[in-house]
N, C-alpha and C positions, 0 to 999 in steps of 0.2 A: 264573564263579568256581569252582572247585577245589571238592573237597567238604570237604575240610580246611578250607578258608579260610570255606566256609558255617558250619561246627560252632562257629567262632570268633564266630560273630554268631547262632548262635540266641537268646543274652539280647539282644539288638539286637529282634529281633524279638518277644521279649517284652513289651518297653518302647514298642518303636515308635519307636525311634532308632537313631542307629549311635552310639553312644559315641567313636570313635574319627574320627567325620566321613567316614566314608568314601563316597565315591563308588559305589563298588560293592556296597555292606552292600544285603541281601537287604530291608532293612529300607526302605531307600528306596525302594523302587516296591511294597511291599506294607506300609503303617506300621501293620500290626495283627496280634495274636499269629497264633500260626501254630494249626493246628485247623480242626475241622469247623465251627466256629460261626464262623470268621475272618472269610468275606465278610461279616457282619453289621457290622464294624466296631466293635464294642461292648468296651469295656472294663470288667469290673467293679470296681466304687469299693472300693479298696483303706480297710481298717484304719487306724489311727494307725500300729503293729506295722507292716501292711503297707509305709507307704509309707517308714518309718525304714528297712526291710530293703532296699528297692529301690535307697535311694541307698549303701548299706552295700555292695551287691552289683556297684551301678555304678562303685563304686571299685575294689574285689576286681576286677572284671574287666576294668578300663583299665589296670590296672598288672601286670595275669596273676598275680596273687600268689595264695595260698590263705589259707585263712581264718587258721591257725595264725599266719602272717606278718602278718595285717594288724592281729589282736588285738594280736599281741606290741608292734606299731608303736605301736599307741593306746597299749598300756600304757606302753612306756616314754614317750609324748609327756606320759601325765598326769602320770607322775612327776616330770619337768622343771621346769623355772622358764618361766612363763610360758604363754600361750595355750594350751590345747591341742590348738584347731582348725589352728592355723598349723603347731605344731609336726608335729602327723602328716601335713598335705597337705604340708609341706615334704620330711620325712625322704624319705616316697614318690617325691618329684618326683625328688629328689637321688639316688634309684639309678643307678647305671651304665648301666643297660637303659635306663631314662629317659632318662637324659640322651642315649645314642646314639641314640634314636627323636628327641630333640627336634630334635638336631642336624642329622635328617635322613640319616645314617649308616645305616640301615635303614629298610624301608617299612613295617614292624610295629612293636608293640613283642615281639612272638612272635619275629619276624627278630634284633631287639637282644638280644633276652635268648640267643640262642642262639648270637651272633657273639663277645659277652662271654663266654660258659662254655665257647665252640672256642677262646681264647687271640688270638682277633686284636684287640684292643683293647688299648689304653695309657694307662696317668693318671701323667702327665708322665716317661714316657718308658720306664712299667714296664709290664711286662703281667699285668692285671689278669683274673682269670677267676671272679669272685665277682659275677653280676649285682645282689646287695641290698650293691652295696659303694657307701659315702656320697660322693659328688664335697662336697670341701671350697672354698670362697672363693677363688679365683684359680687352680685345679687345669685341668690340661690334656689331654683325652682324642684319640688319633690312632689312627688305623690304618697299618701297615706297606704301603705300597704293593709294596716288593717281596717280601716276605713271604706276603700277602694279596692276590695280586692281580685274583684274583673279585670277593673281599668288596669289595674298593677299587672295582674296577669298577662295582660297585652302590650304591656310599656316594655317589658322585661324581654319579648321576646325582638323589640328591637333591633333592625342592624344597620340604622344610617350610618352614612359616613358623615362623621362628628367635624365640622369646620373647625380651625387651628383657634376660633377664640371662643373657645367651648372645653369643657371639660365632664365627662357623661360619665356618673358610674351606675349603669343600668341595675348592678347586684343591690343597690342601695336606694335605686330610683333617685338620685341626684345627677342634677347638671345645673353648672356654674360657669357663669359668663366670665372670662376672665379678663376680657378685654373688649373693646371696642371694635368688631370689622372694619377693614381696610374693603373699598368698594370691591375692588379686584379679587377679594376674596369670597363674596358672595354668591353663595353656585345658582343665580338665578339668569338664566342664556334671554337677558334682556338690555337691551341697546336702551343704558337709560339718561344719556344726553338725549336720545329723538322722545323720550317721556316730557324730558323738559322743553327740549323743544317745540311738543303739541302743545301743551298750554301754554306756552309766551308767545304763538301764534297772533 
């Protein structure tokens, strides 16, 4: 793995997971922090604080966003009508970066956020270059294959596993939101009542 691609998973290696599932996270063949004391195995028993920051941290860094972005996301979710754990794992899920990682359009979400801010992406039919832009209910994201035809190249070779409110057809470079996620649905292994938790601290 790349030493780039390492720098991406040292909180992987914090945690002792790969966030992201990945096969190749450093974190799987060594699931214990990195340091002199690593071979020990030993983790030390995290805070209350602690552990609300960890899954606060596991979100920030599944979605690549900074912190300023993820506060702003919580606030505006509490201010809303309704849940506000649904609301923020939703808004997240629904960026454009997201949704082209989900779709399988990129092998990152590093990769998506980057292919969305170069202009090669579409939400139904426009190009979009604003990675924290929200996919709406029935909304359609593509790639130009003769436009993009690198990026095409590696969208195609995709093989996520497409969530039930998604619709991919890789041969066509489309994916279409069909529906709105259910939190439960969300394949991100983050505890995101203790997300909310940390900021209403």
């Amino acid at each position: 793995m790349p030493t780039a691609s390492r720098a991406k998973h040292k909180f992987c290696r914090r945690i002792g997971q790969c966030i992201w599932n990945d096969p190749g996270c450093p974190s799987v063949k060594r699931p214990m922090p990195a340091g002199p004391h690593s071979s020990k195995g030993r983790r030390n028993k995290l805070s209350t604080y602690g552990t609300l920051l960890i899954e606060k941290q596991k979100l920030k860094t599944y979605y690549a966003i900074s912190e300023k972005h993820l506060r702003n996301a919580y606030l505006k979710a509490k201010a809303g009508l309704g849940n506000t754990a649904e609301r923020l794992f939703r808004s997240l899920e629904l960026r454009l970066d997201a949704m082209v990682y989900r779709a399988g359009f990129a092998p990152t979400i590093f990769a998506a956020k980057q292919i969305v801010n170069h202009g090669h992406v579409y939400v139904d039919g426009k190009r979009v270059d604003r990675a924290g832009c929200l996919l709406r209910e029935g909304q359609t994201i593509t790639i130009n294959e003769e436009k993009s035809p690198n990026i095409a190249a590696i969208a195609k070779k995709g093989n996520a596993s497409v969530p039930p409110y998604m619709e991919v057809d890789l041969d066509n470079l489309k994916a279409t939101l069909t529906r709105l996620p259910q939190i439960e649905e969300i394949p991100v292994s983050v505890k995101i009542m203790s997300v909310i938790e940390y900021y209403a601290r």
